[in-house]
ROVEXVEX-973415 format. One record per residue (C-alpha): residue in three letters; x, y, z. Coordinates in steps of 0.001 Angstrom, whole numbers, plus 500000, padded with zeros to 6 digits. Layout:
BEGIN
resn px py pz
ALA X Y Z
...
This chain:
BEGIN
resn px py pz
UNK 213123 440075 504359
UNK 214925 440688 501353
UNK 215422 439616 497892
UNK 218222 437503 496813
UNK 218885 437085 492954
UNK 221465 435589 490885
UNK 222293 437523 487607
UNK 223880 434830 485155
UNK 225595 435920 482308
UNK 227526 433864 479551
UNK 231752 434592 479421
UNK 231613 433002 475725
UNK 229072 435642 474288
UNK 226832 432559 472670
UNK 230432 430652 471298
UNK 229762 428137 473697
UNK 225736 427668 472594
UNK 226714 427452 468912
UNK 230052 425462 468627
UNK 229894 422891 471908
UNK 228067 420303 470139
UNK 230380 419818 467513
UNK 233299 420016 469231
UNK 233029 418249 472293
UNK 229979 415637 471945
UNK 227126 417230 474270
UNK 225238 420787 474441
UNK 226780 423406 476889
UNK 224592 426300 476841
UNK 227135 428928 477984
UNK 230412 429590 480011
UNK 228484 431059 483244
UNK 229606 434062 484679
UNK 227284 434814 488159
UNK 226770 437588 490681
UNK 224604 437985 493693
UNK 222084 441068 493769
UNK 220675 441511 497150
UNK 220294 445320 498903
UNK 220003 446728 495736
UNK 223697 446106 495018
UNK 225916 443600 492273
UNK 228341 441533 494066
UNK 230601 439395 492305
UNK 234384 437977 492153
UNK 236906 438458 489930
UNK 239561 440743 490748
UNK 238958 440305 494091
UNK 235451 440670 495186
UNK 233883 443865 493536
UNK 230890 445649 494375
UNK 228662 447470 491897
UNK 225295 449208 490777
UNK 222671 445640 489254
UNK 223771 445363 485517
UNK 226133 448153 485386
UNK 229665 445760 486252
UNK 231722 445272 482920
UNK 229909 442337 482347
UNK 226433 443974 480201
UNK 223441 443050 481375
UNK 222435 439166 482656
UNK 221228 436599 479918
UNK 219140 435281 482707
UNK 217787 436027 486323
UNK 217186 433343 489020
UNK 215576 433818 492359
UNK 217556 432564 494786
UNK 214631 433380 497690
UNK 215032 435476 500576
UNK 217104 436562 503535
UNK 216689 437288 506788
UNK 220422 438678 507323
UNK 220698 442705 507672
UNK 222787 444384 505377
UNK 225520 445461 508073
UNK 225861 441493 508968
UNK 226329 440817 504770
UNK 228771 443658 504409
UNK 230748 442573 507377
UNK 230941 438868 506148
UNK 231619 440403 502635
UNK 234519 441505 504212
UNK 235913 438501 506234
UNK 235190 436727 502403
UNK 238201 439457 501121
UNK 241002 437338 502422
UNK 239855 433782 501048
UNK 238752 435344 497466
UNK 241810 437347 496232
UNK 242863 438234 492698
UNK 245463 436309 493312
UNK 243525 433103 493731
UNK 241252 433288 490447
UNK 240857 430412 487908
UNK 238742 430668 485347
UNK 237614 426916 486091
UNK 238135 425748 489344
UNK 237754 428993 491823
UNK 236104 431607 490557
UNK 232884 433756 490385
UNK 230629 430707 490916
UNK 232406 429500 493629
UNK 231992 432834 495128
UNK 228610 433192 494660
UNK 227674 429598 495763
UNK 229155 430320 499335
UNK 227029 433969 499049
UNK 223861 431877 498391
UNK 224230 429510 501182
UNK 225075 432783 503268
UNK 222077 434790 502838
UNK 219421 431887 501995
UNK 220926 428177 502721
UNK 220456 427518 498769
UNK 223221 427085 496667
UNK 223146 427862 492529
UNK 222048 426010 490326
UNK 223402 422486 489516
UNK 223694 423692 485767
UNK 226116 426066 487131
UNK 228138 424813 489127
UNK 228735 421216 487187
UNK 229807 423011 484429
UNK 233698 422686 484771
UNK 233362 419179 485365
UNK 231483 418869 482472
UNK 233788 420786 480313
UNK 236799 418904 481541
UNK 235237 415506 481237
UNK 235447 415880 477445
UNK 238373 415494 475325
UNK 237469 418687 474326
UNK 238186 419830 477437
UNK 240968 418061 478614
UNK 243331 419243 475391
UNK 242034 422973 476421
UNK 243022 422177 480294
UNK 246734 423185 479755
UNK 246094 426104 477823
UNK 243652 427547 480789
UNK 245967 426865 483222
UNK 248922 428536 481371
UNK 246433 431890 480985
UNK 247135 431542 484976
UNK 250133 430178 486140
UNK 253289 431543 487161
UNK 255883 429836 489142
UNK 255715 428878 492762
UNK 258633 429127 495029
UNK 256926 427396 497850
UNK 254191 424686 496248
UNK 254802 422466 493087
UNK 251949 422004 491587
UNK 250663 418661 490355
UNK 251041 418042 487304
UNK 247620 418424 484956
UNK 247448 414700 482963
UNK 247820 415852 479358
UNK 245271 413539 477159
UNK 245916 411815 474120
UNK 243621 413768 472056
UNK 245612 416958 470358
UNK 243169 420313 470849
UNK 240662 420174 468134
UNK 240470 423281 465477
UNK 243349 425319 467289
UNK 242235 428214 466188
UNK 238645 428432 466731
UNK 239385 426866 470179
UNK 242074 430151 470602
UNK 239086 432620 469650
UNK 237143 430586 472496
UNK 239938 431196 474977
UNK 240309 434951 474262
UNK 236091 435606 474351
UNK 235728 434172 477994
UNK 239175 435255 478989
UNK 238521 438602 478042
UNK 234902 438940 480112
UNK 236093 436955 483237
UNK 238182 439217 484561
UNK 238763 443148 484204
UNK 241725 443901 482768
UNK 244693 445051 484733
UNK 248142 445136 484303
UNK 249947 442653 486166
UNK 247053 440212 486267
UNK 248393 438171 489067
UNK 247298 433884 488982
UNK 246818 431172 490925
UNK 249817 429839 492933
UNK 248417 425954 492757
UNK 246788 425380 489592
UNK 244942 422055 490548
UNK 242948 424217 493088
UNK 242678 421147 495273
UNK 241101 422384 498260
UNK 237196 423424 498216
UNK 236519 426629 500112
UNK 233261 426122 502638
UNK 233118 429511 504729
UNK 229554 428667 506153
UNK 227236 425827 507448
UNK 225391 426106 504101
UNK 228658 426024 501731
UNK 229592 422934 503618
UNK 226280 420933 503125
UNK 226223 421299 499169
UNK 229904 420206 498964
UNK 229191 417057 501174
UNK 225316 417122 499010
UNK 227392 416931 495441
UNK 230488 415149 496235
UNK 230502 411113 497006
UNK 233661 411374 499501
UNK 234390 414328 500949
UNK 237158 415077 503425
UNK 237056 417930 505764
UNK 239961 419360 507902
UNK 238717 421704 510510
UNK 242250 424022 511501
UNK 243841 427124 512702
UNK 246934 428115 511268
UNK 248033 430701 513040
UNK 247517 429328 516466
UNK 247880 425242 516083
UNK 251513 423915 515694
UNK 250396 420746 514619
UNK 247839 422874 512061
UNK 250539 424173 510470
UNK 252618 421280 510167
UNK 250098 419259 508811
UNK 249240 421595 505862
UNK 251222 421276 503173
UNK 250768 417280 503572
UNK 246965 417649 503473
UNK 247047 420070 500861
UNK 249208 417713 498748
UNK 247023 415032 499607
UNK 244524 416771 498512
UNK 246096 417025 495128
UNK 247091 413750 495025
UNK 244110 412352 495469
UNK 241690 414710 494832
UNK 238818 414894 491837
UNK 241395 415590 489133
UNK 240946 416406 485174
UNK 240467 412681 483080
UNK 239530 410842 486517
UNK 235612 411236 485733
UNK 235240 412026 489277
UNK 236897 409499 491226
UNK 238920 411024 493659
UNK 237464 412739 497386
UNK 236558 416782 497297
UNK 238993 418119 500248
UNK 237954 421170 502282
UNK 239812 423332 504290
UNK 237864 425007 507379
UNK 239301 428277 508841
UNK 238282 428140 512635
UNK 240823 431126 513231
UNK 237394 433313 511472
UNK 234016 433528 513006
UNK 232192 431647 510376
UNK 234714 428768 509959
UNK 235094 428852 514158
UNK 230656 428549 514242
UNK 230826 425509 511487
UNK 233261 423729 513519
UNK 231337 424024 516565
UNK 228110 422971 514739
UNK 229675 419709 514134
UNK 231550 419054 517491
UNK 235059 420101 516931
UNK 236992 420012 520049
UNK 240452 419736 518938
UNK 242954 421140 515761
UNK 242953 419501 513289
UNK 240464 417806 513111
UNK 239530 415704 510128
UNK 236130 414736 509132
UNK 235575 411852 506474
UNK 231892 411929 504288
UNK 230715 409802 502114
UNK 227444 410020 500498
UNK 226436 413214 502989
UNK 227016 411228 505927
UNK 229985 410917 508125
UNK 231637 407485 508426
UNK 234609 408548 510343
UNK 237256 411409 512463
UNK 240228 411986 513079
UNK 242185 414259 515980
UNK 245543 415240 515658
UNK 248825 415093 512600
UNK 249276 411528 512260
UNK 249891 411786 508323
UNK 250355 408239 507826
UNK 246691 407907 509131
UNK 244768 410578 507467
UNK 246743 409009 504369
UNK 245029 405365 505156
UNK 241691 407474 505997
UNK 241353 409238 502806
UNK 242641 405654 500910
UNK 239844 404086 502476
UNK 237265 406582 501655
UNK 238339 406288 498319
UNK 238043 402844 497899
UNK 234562 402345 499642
UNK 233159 405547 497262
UNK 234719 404151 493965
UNK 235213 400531 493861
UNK 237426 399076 491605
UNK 236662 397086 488737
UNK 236889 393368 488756
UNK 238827 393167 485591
UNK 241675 395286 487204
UNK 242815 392211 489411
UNK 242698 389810 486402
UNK 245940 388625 484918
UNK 245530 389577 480931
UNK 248786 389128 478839
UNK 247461 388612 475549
UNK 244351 391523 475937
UNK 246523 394151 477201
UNK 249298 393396 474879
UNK 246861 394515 471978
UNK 247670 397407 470488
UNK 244770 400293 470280
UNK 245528 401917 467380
UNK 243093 402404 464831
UNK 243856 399723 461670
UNK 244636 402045 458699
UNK 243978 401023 454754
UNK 247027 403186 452999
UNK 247311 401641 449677
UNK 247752 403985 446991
UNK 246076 403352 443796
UNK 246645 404319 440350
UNK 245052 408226 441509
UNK 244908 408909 437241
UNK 242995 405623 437061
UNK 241130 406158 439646
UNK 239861 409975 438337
UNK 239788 408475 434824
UNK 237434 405941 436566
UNK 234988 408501 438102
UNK 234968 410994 435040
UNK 233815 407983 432728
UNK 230911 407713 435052
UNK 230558 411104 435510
UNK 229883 411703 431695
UNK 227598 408278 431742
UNK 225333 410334 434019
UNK 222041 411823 432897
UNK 222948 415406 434530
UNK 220123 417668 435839
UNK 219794 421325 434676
UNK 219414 422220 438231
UNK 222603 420579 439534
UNK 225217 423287 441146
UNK 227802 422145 439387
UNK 228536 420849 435144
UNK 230523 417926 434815
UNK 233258 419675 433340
UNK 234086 421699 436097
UNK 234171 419071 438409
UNK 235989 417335 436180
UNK 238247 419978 436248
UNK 238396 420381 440059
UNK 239197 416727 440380
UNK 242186 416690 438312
UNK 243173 419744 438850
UNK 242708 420277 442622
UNK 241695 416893 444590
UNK 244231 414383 442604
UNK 247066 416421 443242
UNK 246761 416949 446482
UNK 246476 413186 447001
UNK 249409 412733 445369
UNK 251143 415182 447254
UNK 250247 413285 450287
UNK 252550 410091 448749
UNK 255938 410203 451166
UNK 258505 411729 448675
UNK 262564 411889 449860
UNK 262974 415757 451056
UNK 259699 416279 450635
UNK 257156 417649 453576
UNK 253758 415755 453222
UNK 251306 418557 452297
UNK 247855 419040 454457
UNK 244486 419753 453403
UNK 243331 422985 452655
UNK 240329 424930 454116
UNK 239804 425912 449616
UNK 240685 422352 449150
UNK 237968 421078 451104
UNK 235562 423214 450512
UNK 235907 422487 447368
UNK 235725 418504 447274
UNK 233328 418208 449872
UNK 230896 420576 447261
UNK 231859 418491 444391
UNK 230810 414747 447237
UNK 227768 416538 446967
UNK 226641 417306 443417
UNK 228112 414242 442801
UNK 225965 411687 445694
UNK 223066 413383 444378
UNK 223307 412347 441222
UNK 225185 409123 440764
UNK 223902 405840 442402
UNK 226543 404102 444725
UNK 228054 401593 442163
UNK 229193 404910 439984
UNK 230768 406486 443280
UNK 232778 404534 445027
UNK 236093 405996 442891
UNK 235408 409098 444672
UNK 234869 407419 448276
UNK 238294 406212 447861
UNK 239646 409373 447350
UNK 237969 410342 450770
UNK 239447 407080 452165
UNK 243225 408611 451815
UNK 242472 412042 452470
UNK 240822 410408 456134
UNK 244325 409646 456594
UNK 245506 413148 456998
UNK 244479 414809 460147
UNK 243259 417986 459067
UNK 240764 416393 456960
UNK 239484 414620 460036
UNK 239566 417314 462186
UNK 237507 419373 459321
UNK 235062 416364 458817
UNK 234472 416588 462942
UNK 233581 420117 463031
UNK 231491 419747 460159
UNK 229409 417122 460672
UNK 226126 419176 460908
UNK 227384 420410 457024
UNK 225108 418263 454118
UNK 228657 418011 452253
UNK 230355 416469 455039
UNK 231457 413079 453167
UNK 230714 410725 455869
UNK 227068 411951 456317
UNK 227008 412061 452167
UNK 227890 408389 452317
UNK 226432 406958 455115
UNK 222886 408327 453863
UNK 223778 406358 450508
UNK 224642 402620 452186
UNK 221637 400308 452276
UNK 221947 396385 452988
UNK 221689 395728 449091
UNK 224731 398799 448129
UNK 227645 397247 445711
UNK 230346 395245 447058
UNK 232638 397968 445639
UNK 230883 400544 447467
UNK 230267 398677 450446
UNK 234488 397782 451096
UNK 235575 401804 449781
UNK 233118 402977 452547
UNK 233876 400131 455480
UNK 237597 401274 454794
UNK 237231 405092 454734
UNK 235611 404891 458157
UNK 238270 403003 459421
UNK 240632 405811 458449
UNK 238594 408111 460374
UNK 239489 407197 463405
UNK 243111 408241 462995
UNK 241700 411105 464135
UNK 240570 411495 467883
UNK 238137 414154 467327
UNK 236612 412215 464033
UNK 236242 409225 465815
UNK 234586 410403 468747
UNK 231834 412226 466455
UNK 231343 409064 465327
UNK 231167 407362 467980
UNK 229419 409672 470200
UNK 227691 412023 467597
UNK 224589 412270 465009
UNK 225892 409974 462489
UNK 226316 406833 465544
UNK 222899 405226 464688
UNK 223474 405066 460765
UNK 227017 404291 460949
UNK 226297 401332 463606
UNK 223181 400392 460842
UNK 225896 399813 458004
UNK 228831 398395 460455
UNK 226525 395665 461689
UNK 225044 394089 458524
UNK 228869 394068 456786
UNK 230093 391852 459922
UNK 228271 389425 458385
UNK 228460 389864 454336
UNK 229359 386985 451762
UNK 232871 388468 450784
UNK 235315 387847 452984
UNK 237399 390728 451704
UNK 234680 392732 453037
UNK 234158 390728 456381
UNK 237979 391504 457055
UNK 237942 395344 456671
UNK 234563 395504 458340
UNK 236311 393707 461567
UNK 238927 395871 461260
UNK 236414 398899 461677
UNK 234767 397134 464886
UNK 238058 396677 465976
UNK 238933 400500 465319
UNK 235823 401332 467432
UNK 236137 399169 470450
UNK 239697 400609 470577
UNK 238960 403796 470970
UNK 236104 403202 473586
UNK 238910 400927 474909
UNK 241582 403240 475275
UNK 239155 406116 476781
UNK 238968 403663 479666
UNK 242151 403193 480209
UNK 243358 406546 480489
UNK 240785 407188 482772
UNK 242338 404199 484933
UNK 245691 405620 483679
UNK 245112 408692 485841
UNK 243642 407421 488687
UNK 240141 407010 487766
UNK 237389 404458 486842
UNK 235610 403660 484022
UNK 232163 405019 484189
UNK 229253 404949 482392
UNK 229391 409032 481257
UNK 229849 409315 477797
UNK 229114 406007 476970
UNK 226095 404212 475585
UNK 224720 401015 477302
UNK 222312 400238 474547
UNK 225546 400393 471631
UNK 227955 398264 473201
UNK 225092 395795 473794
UNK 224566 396216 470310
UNK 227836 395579 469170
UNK 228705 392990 471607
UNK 225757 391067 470355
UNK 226573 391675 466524
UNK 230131 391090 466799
UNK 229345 387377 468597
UNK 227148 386387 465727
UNK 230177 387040 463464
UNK 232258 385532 465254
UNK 230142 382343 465403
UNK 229136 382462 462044
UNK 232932 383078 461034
UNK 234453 379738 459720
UNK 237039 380204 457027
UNK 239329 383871 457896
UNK 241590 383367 460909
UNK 242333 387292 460619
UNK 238269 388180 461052
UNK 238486 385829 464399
UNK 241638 387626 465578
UNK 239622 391043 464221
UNK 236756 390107 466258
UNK 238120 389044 469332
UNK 240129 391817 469640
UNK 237120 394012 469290
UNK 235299 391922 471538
UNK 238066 392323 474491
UNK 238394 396091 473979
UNK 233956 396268 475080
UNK 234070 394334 477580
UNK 237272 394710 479575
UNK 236631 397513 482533
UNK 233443 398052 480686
UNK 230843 400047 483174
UNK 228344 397849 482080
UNK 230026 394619 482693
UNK 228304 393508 485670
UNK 224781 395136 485071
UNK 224655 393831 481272
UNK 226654 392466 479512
UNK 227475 389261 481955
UNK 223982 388392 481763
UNK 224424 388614 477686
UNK 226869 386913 477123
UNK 225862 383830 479294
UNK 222636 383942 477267
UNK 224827 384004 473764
UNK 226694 381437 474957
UNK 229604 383550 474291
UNK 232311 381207 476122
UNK 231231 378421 473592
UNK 231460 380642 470655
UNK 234547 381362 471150
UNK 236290 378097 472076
UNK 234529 376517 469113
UNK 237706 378656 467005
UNK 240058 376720 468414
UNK 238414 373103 467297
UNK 238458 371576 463899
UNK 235785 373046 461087
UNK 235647 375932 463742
UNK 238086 378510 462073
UNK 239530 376366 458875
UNK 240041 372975 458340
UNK 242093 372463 461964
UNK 240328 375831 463869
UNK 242589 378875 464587
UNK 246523 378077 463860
UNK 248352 381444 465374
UNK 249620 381178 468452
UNK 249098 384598 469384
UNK 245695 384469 468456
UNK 244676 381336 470012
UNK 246275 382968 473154
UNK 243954 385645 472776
UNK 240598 383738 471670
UNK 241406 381366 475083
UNK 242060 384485 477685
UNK 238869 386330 476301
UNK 236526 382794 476511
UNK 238075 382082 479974
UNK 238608 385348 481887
UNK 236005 387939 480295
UNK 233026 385672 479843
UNK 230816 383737 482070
């Protein structure tokens, strides 16, 4: 028996471990490079499959070891299937996400022990791509290996909404793992299909993890070079296969599609393991067991086979048959607060209180330089930002905000809310200029990151002044993707769903109306996340989103709304925000039905539309009693 180990090493030299967080919502540990070790050799794929000395490939020496257990197999018996592996993993064929080392090594594993690698591992491309993060970095990848095809169009890679966060530290990303993937040669050659549709399974033990981690699976057992019908069946399997596929922004909805060889030894054993009699033959899995077969080309039925799979693995929702005019004619962008005040005022304002202040010896900065740096750095670049004929609108500066976000500091530390909320406003126009947002995102671990400064200063008893300047800067945030999911999804959720909540319901109605606006701004965005994923083919699933919030919220946002009697705009506001949490929401059915029978949420609504409900005669708008009567009637019980 011999010894079977994995050596893991990380392609992103510990970029990955430091900066994932920030920029994409969750913890990835590394960018995993893998090789097998077995008869005291390194095997691993990348320009083809190379074979070296344990720790001496161009890759250093492993961050981490795994045993993978032992084999049985002789070395001569490796070697030679080492060999037949040469013609499926070529140079040629390498992508740095969806068939590379790992996929090599996974079929190894199976090979020599009937184990696959570790889950961590593998699911680490899907759980790259599942984040916006991820999906604005998709194209770029796939340009580092592309070239054109004069045979196979690829399909095209959905391009999401959200712009690639901090180009440049996402470039020096790139370059690290490009860099240690692959040796560099000239002429680096690329993939000719970049969707990769088609899962290689060279062995019995390959083909039980793909059917083990894959809900539908669809498996076409063929010989090319022997089967007429094989060969014209191909190309309409493999564009099937990209069709319909697990694709980038589907959240896994979609069949894995294999493609068994029986022209090789291995491939020609598999098939015979499982009954194959005939070419092609296509096998149909879902959940690891097989619910159907098919013999022969009929294209129109493996197209109706693979449908059905589809549909029994990943159900649609119920709200995707229902008829709703006035809910999908919402628009999802974030509600913006762009008024302009008197910025000289508004400084004036702050310095007064500023000078007012019983300043400590120990504070980092005197009053006169900041001061100084607000009138001389932060108000003119605010003023620069005012739309001027001929005039580009200027951007934030990395000096700029260093130095304002320093200045939020000194200043939150010393001045009670009432005295601050000048300078909040400030932040609430610079949140309308993305690289502020996109700054405040990959900062939000920072202590001078404004929205943590402010959020930390917001009780239930803070200032009406305070309280509005803050409800509205937030809203602002989210007219940047990347902010908005940090809020959203990040460390400052819990305290900024502790200060959204309680303003729902305050006395002023001025306050009421921006704080709906902000609910609004945040349903939206969970909103439109779901409908991109529906946009490309997918469903809306509960990854990435938080069961125990949009309870939350839906529960907070009905006790406005029923408490609501006088503002006609907070009802529209509300409803709007209520229709964007619960419409295809993955937690519809398991939930939220249940809640909002208990709220009585049908009632709550409908009681707008009476007299005394909304105003003197209930909600006037057409449009929004449209709205208030398709949510009460079609979305809850």
């Amino acid at each position: 028996m011999e010894s079977v180990k994995l050596y893991v090493y990380d392609l992103s030299n510990g970029m990955a471990k430091a900066l994932s967080r920030q920029l994409t919502g969750r913890q990835i540990d590394g960018i995993w490079h893998t090789s097998i070790v077995v008869y005291g050799k390194e095997v691993f794929y990348g320009q083809g499959i190379a074979i070296t000395a344990p720790g001496r490939s161009h890759h250093g020496s492993p961050l981490q070891i795994v045993d993978l257990g032992e084999t049985a197999i002789d070395q001569e018996t490796f070697l030679e299937y080492i060999e037949e592996l040469r013609e499926h993993y070529t140079a040629d064929k390498y992508h740095l996400l969806d068939f590379n080392c790992n996929s090599f090594t996974n079929d190894v594993a199976g090979f020599l022990t009937g184990n696959s690698i570790p889950d961590f591992i593998k699911d680490l491309p899907t759980d790259f791509l599942s984040t916006p993060f991820g999906q604005a970095l998709r194209p770029t990848i796939d340009s580092m290996y592309s070239r054109p095809s004069t045979t196979v169009t690829p399909a095209r890679t959905p391009v999401p909404s959200t712009p690639a966060p901090n180009p440049a530290l996402a470039a020096s990303i790139l370059e690290a793992v490009a860099n240690q993937a692959q040796r560099p040669t000239s002429g680096l050659a690329a993939t000719e299909s970049l969707a990769a549709p088609l899962h290689p399974c060279t062995n019995s033990a390959s083909f039980a993890n793909l059917i083990r981690t894959h809900r539908a699976v669809v498996a076409n057992f063929s010989n090319v070079v022997t089967c007429g019908p094989c060969r014209m069946i191909a190309p309409i399997y493999e564009q099937l296969a990209r069709d319909k596929g697990v694709r980038v922004g589907t959240n896994g909805v979609g069949a894995a599609f294999t493609k068994i060889d029986m022209s090789t030894p291995s491939g020609n054993q598999l098939a015979s393991q499982l009954g194959v009699r005939v070419m092609p033959t296509f096998m149909f899995f879902l959940d690891g067991k097989k619910v159907s077969e098919m013999k022969g080309a009929d294209q129109n039925e493996l197209r109706s086979q693979i449908d059905l799979l589809i549909f029994q693995a990943f159900p649609p929702h119920p709200h995707t048959s229902l008829s709703l005019p006035s809910v999908q004619a919402l628009s999802l962008k974030p509600i913006l607060f762009t008024q302009v005040p008197a910025l000289d005022a508004v400084a004036n304002k702050l310095a007064s209180f500023i000078d007012a202040a019983s300043w400590p010896a120990s504070a980092e900065q005197t009053p006169s330089q900041i001061k100084t740096a607000l009138t001389g750095t932060i108000v003119p670049y605010l003023k620069s930002r005012t739309p001027q004929a001929n005039k580009p609108i200027s951007a934030a500066t990395p000096a700029i905000l260093s130095s304002w976000s320093s200045i939020t500091s000194v200043l939150a530390s010393i001045l009670p809310p009432e005295s601050i909320f000048p300078l909040v406003d400030m932040w609430r126009l610079g949140f309308l200029d993305s690289a502020v947002g996109t700054w405040s995102a990959s900062n939000v671990s920072n202590t001078n990151e404004p929205i943590t400064v402010f959020l930390s200063k917001a009780t239930s008893s803070s200032p009406r002044n305070y309280t509005l300047t803050l409800v509205r800067l937030l809203a602002n945030a989210f007219s940047t993707p990347m902010l908005a999911q940090s809020i959203i999804r990040g460390s400052n959720k819990q305290s900024f769903t502790s200060f959204l909540i309680p303003t729902l319901l305050h006395d002023d109605p001025t306050v009421r109306t921006s704080a709906a606006s902000l609910a609004f701004n945040a349903a939206a965005f969970i909103q439109e996340g779901r409908a991109e994923k529906i946009r490309n083919g997918g469903r809306a699933t509960a990854e990435y989103e938080d069961e125990d919030w949009e309870v939350e919220m839906v529960s907070a946002i009905l006790e406005a709304l029923d408490r609501e009697k006088e503002s006609e705009d907070v009802v529209h506001r509300l409803t709007a925000s209520l229709a964007c949490l619960l419409r295809v929401s993955p937690f519809y059915e398991t939930q939220l039905f249940s809640l909002l029978e208990v709220l009585q949420a049908r009632s709550v609504l409908k009681s707008k539309l009476v007299k005394g409900g909304c105003g003197a005669d209930g909600v006037k708008k057409a449009e929004v009693k449209k709205l208030v009567e398709e949510v009460a009637l079609k979305l809850c019980p």
